[in-house]
ZAMARGU-4260 file (C-alpha; in steps of 0.2 Angstrom, whole numbers, plus 5000, padded with zeros to 4 digits):
<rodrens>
0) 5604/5405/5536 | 5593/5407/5521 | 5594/5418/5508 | 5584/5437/5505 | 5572/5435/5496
5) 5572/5451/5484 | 5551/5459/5481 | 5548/5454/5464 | 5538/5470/5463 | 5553/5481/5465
10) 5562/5473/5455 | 5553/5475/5441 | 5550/5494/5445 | 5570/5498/5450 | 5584/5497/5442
15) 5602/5499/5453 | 5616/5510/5447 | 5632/5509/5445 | 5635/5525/5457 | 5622/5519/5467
20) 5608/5529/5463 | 5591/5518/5460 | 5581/5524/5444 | 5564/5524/5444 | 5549/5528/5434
25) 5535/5541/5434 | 5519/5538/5441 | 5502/5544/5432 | 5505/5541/5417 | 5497/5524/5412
30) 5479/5529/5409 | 5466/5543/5409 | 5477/5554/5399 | 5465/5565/5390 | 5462/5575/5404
35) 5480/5579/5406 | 5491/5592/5399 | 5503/5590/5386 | 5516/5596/5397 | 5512/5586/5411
40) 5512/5570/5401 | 5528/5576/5392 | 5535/5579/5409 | 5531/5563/5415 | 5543/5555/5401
45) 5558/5547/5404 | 5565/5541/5420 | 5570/5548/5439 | 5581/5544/5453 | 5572/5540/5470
50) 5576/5551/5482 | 5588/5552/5496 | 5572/5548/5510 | 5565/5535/5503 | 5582/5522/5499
55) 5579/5514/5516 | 5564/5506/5510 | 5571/5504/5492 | 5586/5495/5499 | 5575/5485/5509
60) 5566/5478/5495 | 5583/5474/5487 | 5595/5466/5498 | 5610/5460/5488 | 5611/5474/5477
65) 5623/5483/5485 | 5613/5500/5490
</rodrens>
């Protein structure tokens, strides 16, 4: 059998855990800042977990990573 291939796009946008959990960026955030809040963009910092629904696909995207 060949090997999985992982998507290159995921992993440049996940990071795996040791729990686990998979970590995550925030969206809206890149561009077109000034017509959003300060606290929307300070809230927008730092990272997030993907939720609990959507590690199917997250999985999917990264066979061999033990999710």
């Amino acid at each position: 059998m060949p090997k999985m291939k992982t998507k290159s796009a995921a992993k440049k946008r996940f990071r795996v855990r040791p729990g686990g959990t998979v970590k995550r960026g925030h969206a809206f955030k890149r561009h077109i800042l000034t017509k959003k809040t300060t606290k929307n963009k300070r809230h927008l910092r730092g990272i997030a977990a993907v939720h609990e629904t959507n590690m199917g696909h997250v999985a999917q995207m990264l066979p061999g990573y033990g999710i």
